[in-house]
N, C-alpha and C positions, 0 to 999 in steps of 0.2 A: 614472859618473853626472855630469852637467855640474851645476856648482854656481850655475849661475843659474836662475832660477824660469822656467816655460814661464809665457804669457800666462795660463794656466786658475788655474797658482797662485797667479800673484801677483794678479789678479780675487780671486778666494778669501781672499786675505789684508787687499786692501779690502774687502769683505763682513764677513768678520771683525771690522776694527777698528769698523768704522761701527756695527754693533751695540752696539758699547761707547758711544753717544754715544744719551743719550735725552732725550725733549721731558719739558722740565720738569714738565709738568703730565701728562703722560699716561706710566704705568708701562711702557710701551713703547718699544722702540729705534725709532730712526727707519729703518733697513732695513725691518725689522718691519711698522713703521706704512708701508709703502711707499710712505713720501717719496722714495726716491732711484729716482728712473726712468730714468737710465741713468751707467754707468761705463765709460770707454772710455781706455785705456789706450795709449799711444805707443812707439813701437818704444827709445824712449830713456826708458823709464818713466814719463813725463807722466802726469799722471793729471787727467783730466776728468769732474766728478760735475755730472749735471745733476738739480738735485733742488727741489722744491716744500717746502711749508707747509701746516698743516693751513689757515690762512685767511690770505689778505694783511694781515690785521691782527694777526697771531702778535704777542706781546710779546718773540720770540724773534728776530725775523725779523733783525735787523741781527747779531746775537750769532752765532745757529745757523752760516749758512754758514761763518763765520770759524770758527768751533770745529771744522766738517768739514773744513776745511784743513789747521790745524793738523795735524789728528789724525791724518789719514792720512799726513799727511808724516812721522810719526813711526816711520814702516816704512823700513825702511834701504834695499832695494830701491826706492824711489820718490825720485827725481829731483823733483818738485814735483808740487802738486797745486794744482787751480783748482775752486771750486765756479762753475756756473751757475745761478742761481734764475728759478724758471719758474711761473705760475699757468694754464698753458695744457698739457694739463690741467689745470683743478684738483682739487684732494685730494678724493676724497673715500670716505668708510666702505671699499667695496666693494675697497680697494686696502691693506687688512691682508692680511698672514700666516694662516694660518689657527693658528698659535701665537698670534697678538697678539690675535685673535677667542677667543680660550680665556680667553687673560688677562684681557681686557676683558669678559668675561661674555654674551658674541655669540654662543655655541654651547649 
Protein backbone atom coordinates (compact mmCIF):
# COMPACT_ATOMS: atom_id res chain seq x y z
CA UNK A 1 0.00 0.00 0.00
CA UNK A 2 1.81 3.25 -1.11
CA UNK A 3 1.96 5.74 1.90
CA UNK A 4 0.88 8.75 0.15
CA UNK A 5 -2.73 9.70 -0.13
CA UNK A 6 -4.39 9.35 -3.75
CA UNK A 7 -6.12 12.87 -4.71
CA UNK A 8 -9.73 11.40 -3.48
CA UNK A 9 -7.98 11.28 0.14
CA UNK A 10 -6.36 13.80 0.57
CA UNK A 11 -9.82 16.14 -1.14
CA UNK A 12 -11.44 14.10 1.89
CA UNK A 13 -9.03 15.19 4.45
CA UNK A 14 -9.69 18.92 3.24
CA UNK A 15 -13.40 18.42 3.60
CA UNK A 16 -12.68 17.16 6.70
CA UNK A 17 -10.70 19.85 8.29
CA UNK A 18 -12.95 22.65 6.78
CA UNK A 19 -15.86 21.50 8.62
CA UNK A 20 -13.94 22.13 11.85
CA UNK A 21 -14.02 25.94 10.92
CA UNK A 22 -17.56 27.53 11.64
CA UNK A 23 -19.15 31.10 10.83
CA UNK A 24 -19.45 32.59 13.96
CA UNK A 25 -22.74 33.45 14.08
CA UNK A 26 -24.40 30.58 12.42
CA UNK A 27 -24.01 26.91 14.36
CA UNK A 28 -22.90 25.57 11.05
CA UNK A 29 -19.45 24.65 9.50
CA UNK A 30 -18.92 26.43 6.52
CA UNK A 31 -18.55 23.16 4.19
CA UNK A 32 -21.97 22.61 5.65
CA UNK A 33 -23.27 25.98 4.92
CA UNK A 34 -21.83 25.54 1.39
CA UNK A 35 -19.47 28.39 1.41
CA UNK A 36 -16.72 26.44 -0.10
CA UNK A 37 -17.64 25.90 -3.97
CA UNK A 38 -14.57 24.50 -5.00
CA UNK A 39 -11.27 22.59 -3.85
CA UNK A 40 -8.73 21.81 -6.30
CA UNK A 41 -5.78 20.30 -5.45
CA UNK A 42 -2.15 20.23 -7.36
CA UNK A 43 -0.02 17.51 -8.20
CA UNK A 44 2.46 18.89 -5.61
CA UNK A 45 -0.29 19.27 -2.93
CA UNK A 46 -1.28 22.92 -3.49
CA UNK A 47 -4.40 23.43 -2.31
CA UNK A 48 -6.75 25.97 -3.78
CA UNK A 49 -10.23 26.73 -1.95
CA UNK A 50 -12.48 28.98 -3.72
CA UNK A 51 -15.09 29.96 -1.41
CA UNK A 52 -17.80 32.86 -0.69
CA UNK A 53 -19.69 34.52 2.37
CA UNK A 54 -22.87 34.38 3.62
CA UNK A 55 -23.09 38.41 2.46
CA UNK A 56 -20.11 40.87 1.34
CA UNK A 57 -20.76 42.50 4.44
CA UNK A 58 -19.84 39.35 6.73
CA UNK A 59 -18.12 40.90 9.90
CA UNK A 60 -16.03 37.70 9.15
CA UNK A 61 -14.94 38.40 5.76
CA UNK A 62 -11.17 39.73 6.34
CA UNK A 63 -10.80 36.96 9.36
CA UNK A 64 -12.56 33.76 7.62
CA UNK A 65 -10.45 33.24 4.51
CA UNK A 66 -7.16 33.60 6.68
CA UNK A 67 -8.44 31.16 9.26
CA UNK A 68 -9.27 28.58 6.05
CA UNK A 69 -5.56 28.79 5.20
CA UNK A 70 -4.22 28.34 8.16
CA UNK A 71 -6.34 25.42 8.76
CA UNK A 72 -5.86 23.34 6.14
CA UNK A 73 -2.21 23.88 5.99
CA UNK A 74 -2.34 22.14 9.23
CA UNK A 75 -2.63 18.79 7.25
CA UNK A 76 0.98 17.51 6.88
CA UNK A 77 0.19 16.22 3.33
CA UNK A 78 -0.47 19.84 2.16
CA UNK A 79 2.24 21.76 0.74
CA UNK A 80 0.21 25.23 1.02
CA UNK A 81 -2.93 26.43 0.66
CA UNK A 82 -4.64 29.62 -0.90
CA UNK A 83 -8.16 30.83 -0.25
CA UNK A 84 -9.93 32.60 -3.22
CA UNK A 85 -13.08 34.79 -2.23
CA UNK A 86 -15.75 35.01 -4.60
CA UNK A 87 -19.53 36.80 -4.44
CA UNK A 88 -20.23 35.38 -7.90
CA UNK A 89 -22.23 33.30 -7.13
CA UNK A 90 -23.48 34.61 -4.16
CA UNK A 91 -24.44 32.58 -1.10
CA UNK A 92 -27.38 31.82 -0.77
CA UNK A 93 -30.02 29.36 1.58
CA UNK A 94 -30.50 26.80 -1.24
CA UNK A 95 -26.51 25.85 -1.02
CA UNK A 96 -26.80 24.17 2.80
CA UNK A 97 -26.25 20.60 3.49
CA UNK A 98 -29.08 18.98 4.05
CA UNK A 99 -27.47 18.21 7.76
CA UNK A 100 -27.09 22.04 8.02
CA UNK A 101 -31.04 22.53 6.99
CA UNK A 102 -31.78 19.98 9.93
CA UNK A 103 -29.69 21.98 12.17
CA UNK A 104 -30.90 25.21 11.22
CA UNK A 105 -34.46 24.17 11.54
CA UNK A 106 -35.30 24.13 7.54
CA UNK A 107 -36.70 20.62 7.45
Amino acid sequence: MSETLSAIELEQKVIDILKTIYDPEIPVNIYDLGLIYDIKITEQNEVVILMTLTAPTCPVAGGLPIEVEQTVKQIPEISSAKVLLTFDPPWDPSLLTEEAKLILGML
